[in-house]
MIPAMAR-30448 format. One record per residue (C-alpha): residue number from 1; residue in one letter; x, y, z. Coordinates in steps of 0.1 Angstrom, whole numbers. Layout:
# MIPAMAR-30448
+-----+------+-------+-------+-------+
: pos : code :    c1 :    c2 :    c3 :
+-----+------+-------+-------+-------+
: NUM :    A :     X :     Y :     Z :
...
+-----+------+-------+-------+-------+
END
This chain:
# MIPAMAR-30448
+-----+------+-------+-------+-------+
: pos : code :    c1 :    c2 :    c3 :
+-----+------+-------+-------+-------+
:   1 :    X :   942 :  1198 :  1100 :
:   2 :    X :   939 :  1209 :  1063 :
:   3 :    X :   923 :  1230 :  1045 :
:   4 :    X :   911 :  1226 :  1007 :
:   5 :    X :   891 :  1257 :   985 :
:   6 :    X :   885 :  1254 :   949 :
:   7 :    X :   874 :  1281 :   925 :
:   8 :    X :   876 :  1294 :   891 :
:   9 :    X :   844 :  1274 :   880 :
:  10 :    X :   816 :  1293 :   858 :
:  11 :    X :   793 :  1287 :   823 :
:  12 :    X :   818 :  1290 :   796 :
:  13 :    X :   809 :  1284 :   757 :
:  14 :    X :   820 :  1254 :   739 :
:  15 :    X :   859 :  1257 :   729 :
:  16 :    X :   862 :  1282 :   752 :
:  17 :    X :   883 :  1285 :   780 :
:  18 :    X :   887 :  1282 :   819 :
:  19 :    X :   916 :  1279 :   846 :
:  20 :    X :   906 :  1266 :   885 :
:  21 :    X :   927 :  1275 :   914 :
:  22 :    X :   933 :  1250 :   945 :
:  23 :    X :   949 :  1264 :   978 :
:  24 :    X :   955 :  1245 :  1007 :
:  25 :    X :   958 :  1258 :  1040 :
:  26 :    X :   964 :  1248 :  1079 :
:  27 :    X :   991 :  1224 :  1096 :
:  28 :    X :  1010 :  1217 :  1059 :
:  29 :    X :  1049 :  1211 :  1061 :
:  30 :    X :  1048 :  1191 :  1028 :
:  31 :    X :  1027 :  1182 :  1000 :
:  32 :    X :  1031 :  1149 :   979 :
:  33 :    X :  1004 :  1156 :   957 :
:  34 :    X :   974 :  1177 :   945 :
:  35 :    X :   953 :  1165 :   919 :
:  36 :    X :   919 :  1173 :   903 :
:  37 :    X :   889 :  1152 :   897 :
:  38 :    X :   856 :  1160 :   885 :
:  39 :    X :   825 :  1142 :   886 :
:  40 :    X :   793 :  1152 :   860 :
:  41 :    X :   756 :  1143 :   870 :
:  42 :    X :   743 :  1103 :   869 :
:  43 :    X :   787 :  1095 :   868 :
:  44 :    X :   815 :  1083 :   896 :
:  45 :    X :   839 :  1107 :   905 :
:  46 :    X :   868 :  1104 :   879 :
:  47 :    X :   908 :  1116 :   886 :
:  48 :    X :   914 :  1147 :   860 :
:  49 :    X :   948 :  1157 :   865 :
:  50 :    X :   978 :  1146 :   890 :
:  51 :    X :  1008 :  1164 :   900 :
:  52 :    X :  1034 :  1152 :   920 :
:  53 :    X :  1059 :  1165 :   935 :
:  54 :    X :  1090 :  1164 :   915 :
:  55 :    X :  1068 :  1178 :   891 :
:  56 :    X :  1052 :  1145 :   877 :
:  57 :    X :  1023 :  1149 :   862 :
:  58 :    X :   996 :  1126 :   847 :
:  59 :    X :   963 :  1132 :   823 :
:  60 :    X :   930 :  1116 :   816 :
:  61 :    X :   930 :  1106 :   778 :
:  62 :    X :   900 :  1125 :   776 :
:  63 :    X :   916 :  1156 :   786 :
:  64 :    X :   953 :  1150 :   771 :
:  65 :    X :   962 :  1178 :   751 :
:  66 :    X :   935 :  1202 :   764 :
:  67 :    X :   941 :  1203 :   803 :
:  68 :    X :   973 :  1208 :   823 :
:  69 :    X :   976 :  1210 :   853 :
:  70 :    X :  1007 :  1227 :   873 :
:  71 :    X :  1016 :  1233 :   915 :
:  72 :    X :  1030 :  1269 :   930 :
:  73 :    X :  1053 :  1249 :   955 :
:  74 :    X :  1053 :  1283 :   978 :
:  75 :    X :  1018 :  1292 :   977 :
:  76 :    X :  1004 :  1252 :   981 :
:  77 :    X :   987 :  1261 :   949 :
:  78 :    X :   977 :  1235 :   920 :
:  79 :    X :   961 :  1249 :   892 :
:  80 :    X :   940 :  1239 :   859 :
:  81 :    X :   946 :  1253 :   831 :
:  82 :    X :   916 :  1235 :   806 :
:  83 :    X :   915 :  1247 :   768 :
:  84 :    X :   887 :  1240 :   736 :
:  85 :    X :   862 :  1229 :   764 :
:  86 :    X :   839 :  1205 :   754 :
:  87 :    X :   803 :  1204 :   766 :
:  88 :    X :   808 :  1169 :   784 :
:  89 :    X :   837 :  1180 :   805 :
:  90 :    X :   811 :  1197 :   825 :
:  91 :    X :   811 :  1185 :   860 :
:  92 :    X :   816 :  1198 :   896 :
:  93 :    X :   854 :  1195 :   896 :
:  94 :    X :   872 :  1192 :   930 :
:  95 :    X :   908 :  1196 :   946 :
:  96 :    X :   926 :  1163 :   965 :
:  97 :    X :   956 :  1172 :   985 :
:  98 :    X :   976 :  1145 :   999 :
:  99 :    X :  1003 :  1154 :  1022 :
: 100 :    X :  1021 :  1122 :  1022 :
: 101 :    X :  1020 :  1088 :   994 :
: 102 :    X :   998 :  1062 :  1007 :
: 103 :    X :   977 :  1085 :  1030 :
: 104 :    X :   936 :  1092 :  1025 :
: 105 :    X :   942 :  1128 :  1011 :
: 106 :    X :   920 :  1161 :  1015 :
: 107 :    X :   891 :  1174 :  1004 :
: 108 :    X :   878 :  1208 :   988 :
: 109 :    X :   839 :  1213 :   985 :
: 110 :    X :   843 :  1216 :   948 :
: 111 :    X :   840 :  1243 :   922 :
: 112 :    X :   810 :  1237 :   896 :
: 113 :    X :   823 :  1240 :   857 :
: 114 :    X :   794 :  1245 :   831 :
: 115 :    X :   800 :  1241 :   786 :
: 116 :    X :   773 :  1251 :   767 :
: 117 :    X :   775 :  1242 :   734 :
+-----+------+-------+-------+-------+
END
């Protein structure tokens, strides 16, 4: 089985700064993709960030030019790297590992992310 852990979440100040780490862990040969979501109070759970391997990588328009996302191939890391945070980017953001396309992928608890303004 697989492991997922998120962290790096905390109360940062509008336009501020923040980067989450993703590791995952267990019976892992290969990883197609990790990718972040995030879901904020009274909302569905919305994708974030995707990376790929082969190094694709896809944004949210809300987060496009603020966020990016990038994978440490030999650690099974992903992180997010999110810039000029904005009070409704707050959320609980989580960590979705897939090991192979097509596949339900895995799960991290989540890490909670909190913009004052």
């Amino acid at each position: 089985q697989v492991q997922v852990m998120e962290s790096g979440g905390g109360l940062v100040q509008a336009g501020g700064s923040l980067r989450l780490s993703c590791a995952a862990s267990g019976s892992i040969f290969s990883i197609h993709a990790m990718d972040w979501y995030r879901q904020a109070p009274g909302k569905q759970r919305e994708l974030v960030a995707s990376h790929i391997k082969g190094d694709i990588t896809n944004y949210a328009d809300s987060v496009k030019g603020r966020f990016t996302i990038s994978r440490d191939y030999d650690k099974n890391m992903v992180y997010l790297q999110m810039n000029s945070l904005k009070p409704e980017d707050t959320a609980v953001y989580y960590c979705n590992v897939q090991l192979l396309a097509g596949l339900g992928g895995y799960w991290g608890k989540g890490t909670l992310v909190t913009v004052s303004s």
